[in-house]
N, C-alpha and C positions, 0 to 999 in steps of 0.2 A: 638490654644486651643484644649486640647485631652480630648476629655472623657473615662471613663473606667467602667459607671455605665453602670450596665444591667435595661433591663425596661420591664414589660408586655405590650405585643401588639396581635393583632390579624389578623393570616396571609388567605391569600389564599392557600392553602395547592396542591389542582389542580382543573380547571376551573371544576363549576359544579355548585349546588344546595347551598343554605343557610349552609347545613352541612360541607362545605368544607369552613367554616371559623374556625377556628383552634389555639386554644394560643400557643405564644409563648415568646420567651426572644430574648428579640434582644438591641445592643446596643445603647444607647442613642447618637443621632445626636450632632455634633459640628455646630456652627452657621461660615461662612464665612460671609467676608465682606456686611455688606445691609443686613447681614439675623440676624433672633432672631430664639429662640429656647422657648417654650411654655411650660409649664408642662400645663397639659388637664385636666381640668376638667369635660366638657361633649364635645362628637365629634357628629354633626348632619351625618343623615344617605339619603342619597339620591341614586335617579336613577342611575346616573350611577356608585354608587358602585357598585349595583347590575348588571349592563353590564361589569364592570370589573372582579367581581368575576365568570360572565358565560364565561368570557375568548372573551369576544365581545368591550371591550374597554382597549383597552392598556395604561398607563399611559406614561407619556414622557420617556424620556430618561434618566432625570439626577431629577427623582423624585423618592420617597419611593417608593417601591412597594408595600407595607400596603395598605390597603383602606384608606378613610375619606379624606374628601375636605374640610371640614368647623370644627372648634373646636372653643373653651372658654377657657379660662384658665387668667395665670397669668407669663410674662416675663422671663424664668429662665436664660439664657444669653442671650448679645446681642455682635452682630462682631461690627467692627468698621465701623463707619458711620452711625447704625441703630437709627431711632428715638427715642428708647422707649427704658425704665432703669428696670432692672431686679425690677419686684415687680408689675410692673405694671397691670392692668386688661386689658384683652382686647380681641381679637374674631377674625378671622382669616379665608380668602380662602388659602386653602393649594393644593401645586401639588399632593398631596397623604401623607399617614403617617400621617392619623388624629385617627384612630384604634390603639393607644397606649397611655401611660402615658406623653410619651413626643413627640413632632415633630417640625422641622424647618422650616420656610417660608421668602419670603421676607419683609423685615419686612414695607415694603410701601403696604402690602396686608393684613395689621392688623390692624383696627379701635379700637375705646376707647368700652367698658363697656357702652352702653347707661347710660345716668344718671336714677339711681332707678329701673336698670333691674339686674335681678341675672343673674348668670352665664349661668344656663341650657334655661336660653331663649333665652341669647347672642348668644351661640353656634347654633341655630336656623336662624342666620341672615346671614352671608358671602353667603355661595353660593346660596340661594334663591334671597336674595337681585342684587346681584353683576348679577344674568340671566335674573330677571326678568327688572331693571332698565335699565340696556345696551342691551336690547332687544327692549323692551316698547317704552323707551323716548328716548336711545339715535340710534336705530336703528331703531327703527320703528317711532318715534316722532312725538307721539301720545299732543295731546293740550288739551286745557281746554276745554269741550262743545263739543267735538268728540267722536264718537258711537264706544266701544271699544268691539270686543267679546274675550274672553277668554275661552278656553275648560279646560276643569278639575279644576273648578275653587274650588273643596274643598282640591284640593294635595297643598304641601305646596310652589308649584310656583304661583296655582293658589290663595289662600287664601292672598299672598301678595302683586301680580297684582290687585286683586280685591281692595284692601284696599289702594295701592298707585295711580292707577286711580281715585280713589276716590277723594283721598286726592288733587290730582291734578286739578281735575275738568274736570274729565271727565266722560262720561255715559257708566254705566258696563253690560255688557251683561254675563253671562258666561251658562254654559252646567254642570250637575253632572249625575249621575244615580241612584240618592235616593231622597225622598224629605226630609230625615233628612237634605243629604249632601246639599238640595237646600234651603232649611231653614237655615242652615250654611254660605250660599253664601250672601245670602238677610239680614242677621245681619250683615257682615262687609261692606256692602252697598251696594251690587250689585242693579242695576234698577230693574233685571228682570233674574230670573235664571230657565232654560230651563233643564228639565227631560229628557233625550235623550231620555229616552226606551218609552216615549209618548207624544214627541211634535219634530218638525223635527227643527233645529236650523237656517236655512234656509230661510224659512217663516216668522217665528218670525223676523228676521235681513230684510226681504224687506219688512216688514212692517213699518220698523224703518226708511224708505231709504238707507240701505246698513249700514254695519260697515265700520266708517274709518281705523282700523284696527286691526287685525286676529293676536292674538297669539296660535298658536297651537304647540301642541305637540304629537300630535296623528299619524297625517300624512294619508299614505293609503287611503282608499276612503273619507277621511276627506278632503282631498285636493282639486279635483275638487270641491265640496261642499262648501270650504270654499269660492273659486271663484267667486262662484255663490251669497254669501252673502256678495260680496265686496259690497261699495258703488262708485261711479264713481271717479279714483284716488284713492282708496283704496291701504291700503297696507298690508303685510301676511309675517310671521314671522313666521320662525321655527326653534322651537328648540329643538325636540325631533320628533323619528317616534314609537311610539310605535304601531301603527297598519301597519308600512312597511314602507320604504322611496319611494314605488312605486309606482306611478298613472297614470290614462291616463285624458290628460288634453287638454279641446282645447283652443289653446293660440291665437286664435282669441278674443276671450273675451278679455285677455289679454292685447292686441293691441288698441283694441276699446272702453276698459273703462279707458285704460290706468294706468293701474293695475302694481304696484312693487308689488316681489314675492321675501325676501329672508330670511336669517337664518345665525346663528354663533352656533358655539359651545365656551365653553367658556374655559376648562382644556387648549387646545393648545394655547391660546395668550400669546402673548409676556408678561414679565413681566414688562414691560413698558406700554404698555396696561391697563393691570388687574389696575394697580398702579393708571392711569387715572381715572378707572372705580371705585375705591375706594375714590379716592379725590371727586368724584360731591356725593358717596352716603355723605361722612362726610359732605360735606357744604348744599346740598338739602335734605338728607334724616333722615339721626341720629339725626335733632332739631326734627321731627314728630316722632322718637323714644321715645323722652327723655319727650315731651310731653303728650304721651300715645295715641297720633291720629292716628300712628299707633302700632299694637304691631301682635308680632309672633304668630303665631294659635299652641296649643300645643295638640299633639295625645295623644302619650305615652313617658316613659323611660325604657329603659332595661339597666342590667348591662352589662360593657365591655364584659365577657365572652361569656354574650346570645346576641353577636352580629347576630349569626343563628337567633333567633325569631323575633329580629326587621328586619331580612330582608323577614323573611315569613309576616311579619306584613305589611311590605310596599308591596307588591309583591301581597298580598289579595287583595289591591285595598279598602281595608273597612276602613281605616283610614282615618281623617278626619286633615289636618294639620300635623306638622312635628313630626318626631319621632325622639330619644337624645339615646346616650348610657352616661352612669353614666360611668366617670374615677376615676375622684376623689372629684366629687361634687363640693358643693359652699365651 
């Protein structure tokens, strides 16, 4: 199968600032075997776009070099063997090449259209979803009635951690740095949401008897800290450093509380992997989609072009839930 259509997309032009995202025409992808090919109607914009556009996260090998990890849309071809029949709705983690009209993925890494959700909220769900689930429950395996804390609980990993411990039954702790964004927290059910800049998160967790377990994404001095607020057995999960991957830590605690300590990232897993991690969201998580028990936190939209201002937008830190670029709408 040859394509010869050209398509708007938005490139990284050279590592740097939100202004170094740049339109351009690039050809439209052919789908191989397993793979489908998507026309986009919104692509979610996340962290590590932004580490790839600063030239700090390199996408694979044999992936777009385009930004976007997560899009919406509607089937436009599929190879042979893929599930899904041109036409169909559906939402997608992608290796890269979600910053265009069109992009290819494997097509075992493309869920349905929740029932009764639009487009621009579907595109909100792959790569939140697919971090924080195989993080949580299936890395971290977090239970019903266990003390969960979560940092950045209004970004839109943390608004859906919050909402699926919830939903699971377990007790949410998380941290913001405003009390709008902690009033934010406390409506999609957090127990108890901790204002950094005037309560220590620490204190609040040994009050509780310890969290059983720590999703952070902060890292840096968050890390001996979060140690500290394990509960005995506790376990710590990371998936991001935005305050540094470096700590000094004494792993005597470690030893004696008997403390697991780890973390994935999720662009490098196999596609055999991701494809697992897609089949338990379809069977455990898209009925509480379709139900409305849970649903995606929405910030803003920008059009494709002003893909620069949704990344100054996330990058502020003032956003409250996920941000969309508009491709080609609902």
């Amino acid at each position: 199968m040859v394509f010869a259509m050209m398509m708007r997309a938005m490139e990284i032009s050279e590592p740097g600032g939100p202004e170094v995202l740049q339109p351009t025409d690039v050809t439209v992808p052919a789908p191989q075997a397993g793979e489908i090919v998507i026309k986009v109607a919104f692509a979610g914009v996340n962290r590590p776009d932004a580490l790839q556009r600063a030239g700090a996260y390199d996408p694979p090998p044999d992936a777009s070099p385009l930004p976007g990890l997560e899009c919406s849309g509607e089937v436009f071809a599929a190879g042979e063997g893929a599930r899904w029949k041109v036409g169909d709705k559906v939402c997608a983690l992608l290796p890269g090449g979600g910053y265009a009209e069109y992009v290819k993925c494997p097509a075992d890494h493309a869920l349905p259209v929740p029932e009764g959700m639009g487009m621009k909220e579907a595109a909100c769900l792959p790569e939140t979803f697919f971090t924080v689930y195989s993080n949580v429950f299936m890395r971290g395996g977090l239970k019903a009635g266990e003390v969960f804390l979560v940092h950045g609980g209004s970004s839109g990993i943390g608004t859906t951690a919050i909402q699926l411990a919830t939903a699971f039954g377990a007790r949410v702790f998380t941290t913001a740095g405003s009390k709008e964004k902690c009033d934010a927290c406390l409506k999609l059910g957090a127990e108890r949401a901790i204002n950094y800049r005037e309560e220590d998160f620490v204190e609040v967790l040994k009050a509780e008897g310890g969290a059983n377990l720590v999703l952070d994404m902060v890292g840096g001095e968050y890390i001996p800290r979060n140690v500290q607020a394990l509960a005995m057995e506790g376990r710590m999960v990371h998936i991001a450093f935005l305050g540094g991957p470096k700590a000094e830590l004494n792993f005597a605690q470690v030893m004696a509380r008997r403390l697991t300590i780890t973390g994935s990232t999720l662009r490098p897993q196999s596609v055999a992997a991701k494809a697992g991690i897609a089949a338990e969201l379809e069977a455990k998580v898209w009925p509480l989609l379709a139900s409305g028990r849970v649903a995606p936190v929405m910030d803003s939209t920008f059009p494709l072009a002003e893909a620069a201002k949704a990344h100054a937008r996330m990058e502020s830190s003032e956003h409250i839930g996920k941000i969309v670029l508009e491709v080609a709408g609902e």
